[in-house]
N, C-alpha and C positions, 0 to 999 in steps of 0.2 A: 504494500500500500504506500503508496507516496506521502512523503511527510505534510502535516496542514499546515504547516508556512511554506509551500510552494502549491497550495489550491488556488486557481484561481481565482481572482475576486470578480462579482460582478460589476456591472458599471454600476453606477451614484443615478439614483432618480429622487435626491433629498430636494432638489430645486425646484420637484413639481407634487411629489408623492402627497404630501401635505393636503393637496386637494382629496387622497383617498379619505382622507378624515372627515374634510367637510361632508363628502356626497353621502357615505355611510352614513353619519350619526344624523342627514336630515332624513334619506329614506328610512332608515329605523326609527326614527319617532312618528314617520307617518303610516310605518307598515311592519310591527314590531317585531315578523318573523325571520325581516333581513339583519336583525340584528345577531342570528347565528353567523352570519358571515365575519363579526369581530373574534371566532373563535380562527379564522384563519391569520388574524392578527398577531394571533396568541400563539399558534402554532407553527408559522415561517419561523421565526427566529430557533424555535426550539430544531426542525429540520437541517437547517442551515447551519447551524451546529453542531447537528451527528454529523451533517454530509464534510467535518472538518475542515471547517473555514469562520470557528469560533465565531466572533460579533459582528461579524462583518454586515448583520441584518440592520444592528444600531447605525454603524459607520455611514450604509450605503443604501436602505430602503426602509426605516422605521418612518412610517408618515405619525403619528405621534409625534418624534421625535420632530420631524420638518416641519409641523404643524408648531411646536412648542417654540423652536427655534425661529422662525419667521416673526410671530406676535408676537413675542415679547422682546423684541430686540433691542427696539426701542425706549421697552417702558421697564425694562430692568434695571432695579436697582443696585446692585450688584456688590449686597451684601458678604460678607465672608462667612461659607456654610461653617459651620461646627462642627469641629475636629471628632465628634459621636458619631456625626452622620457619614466619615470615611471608613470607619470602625467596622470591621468583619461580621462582626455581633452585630451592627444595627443593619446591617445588609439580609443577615438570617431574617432578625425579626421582621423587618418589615417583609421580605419574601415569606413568613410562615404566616403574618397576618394577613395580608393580600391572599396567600393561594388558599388558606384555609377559611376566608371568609367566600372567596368563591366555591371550591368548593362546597362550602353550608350554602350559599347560595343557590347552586346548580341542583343537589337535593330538594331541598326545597321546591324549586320550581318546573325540576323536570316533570313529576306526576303531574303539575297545573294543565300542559300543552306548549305547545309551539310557540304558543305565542306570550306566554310568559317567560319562556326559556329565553326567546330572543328578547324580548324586554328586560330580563333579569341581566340577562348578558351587555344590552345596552346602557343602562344604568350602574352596572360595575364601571364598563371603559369611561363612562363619562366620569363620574366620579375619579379614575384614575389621571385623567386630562385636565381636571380641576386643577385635582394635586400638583401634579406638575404642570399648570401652569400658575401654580401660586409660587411652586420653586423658581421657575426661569423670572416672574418679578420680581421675587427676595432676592437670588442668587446671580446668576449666570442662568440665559437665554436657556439653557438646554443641562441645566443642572440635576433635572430632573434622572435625566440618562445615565449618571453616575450613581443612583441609586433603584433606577428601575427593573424592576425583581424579573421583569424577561432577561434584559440584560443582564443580570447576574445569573440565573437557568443557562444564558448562552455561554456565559464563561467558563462556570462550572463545566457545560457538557464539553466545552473544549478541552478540558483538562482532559478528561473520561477518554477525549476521545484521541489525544493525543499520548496518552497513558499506553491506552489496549492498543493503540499502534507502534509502542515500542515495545511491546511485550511479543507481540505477533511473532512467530518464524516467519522468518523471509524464506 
């Protein structure tokens, strides 16, 4: 298996992706079943990261991210995060809140129908865009990404997957 720092990267679509955000979160409030399609949101970066090319989903196609980074460019403050919120441990926590509030989420609303699943789901990511876009005000434009628990999933599976590729026989 070839090493994952010589995977190709794909090309950068951060200069327009952004627009994936808007059209999503307006059809999902008018029609709440499209809002299973933010599970594909959810799930590029984690693929993209077995396929060993670690975060390259943040670097080069998070429309969250181009979405964050765009608006608030201007009107960031550009506070200095807190030396906690670089910390290993608050990376966990907020990844073990985040994925196990969706998770209780997704229970909860799978038995409802379709159409709570994608509303349940649309209401998670919005709320997660809040978030960071209350970081790139406080912070840096896209401060948000340095703590974003996909982004941290992608790191992590980079390790994993850079691991069992030197463990492999050749």
């Amino acid at each position: 298996m070839a090493d994952a720092q010589n995977k190709k990267w794909l090309p950068s679509i951060q200069g327009w992706s952004w627009i994936i955000t808007i059209v999503w979160v307006a059809i999902a409030n008018l029609w709440h079943p499209f809002g299973l399609y933010g599970l594909v949101c959810m799930f590029t970066p984690i693929i993209i990261a077995l396929s060993g090319r670690g975060k390259m989903h943040c670097a080069r196609i998070c429309p969250r991210g181009s979405f964050i980074g765009l608006f608030t460019r201007k009107i960031s403050i550009g506070l200095k995060k807190p030396a906690f919120m670089k910390s290993r441990a608050f990376h966990w926590a907020l990844w073990g809140v985040m994925m196990g509030a969706f998770a209780g989420l997704l229970v909860w609303s799978v038995p409802k129908g379709v159409y709570i699943v994608g509303n349940t789901i649309l209401v998670f990511m919005e709320a997660a865009t809040v978030l960071a876009f209350l970081f790139g005000i406080l912070f840096t434009p896209r401060a948000w990404c340095t703590v974003c628990p996909m982004g941290f999933t992608s790191g992590n599976l980079r390790g994993l997957v850079e691991r069992a590729s030197k463990e492999k026989p050749q």
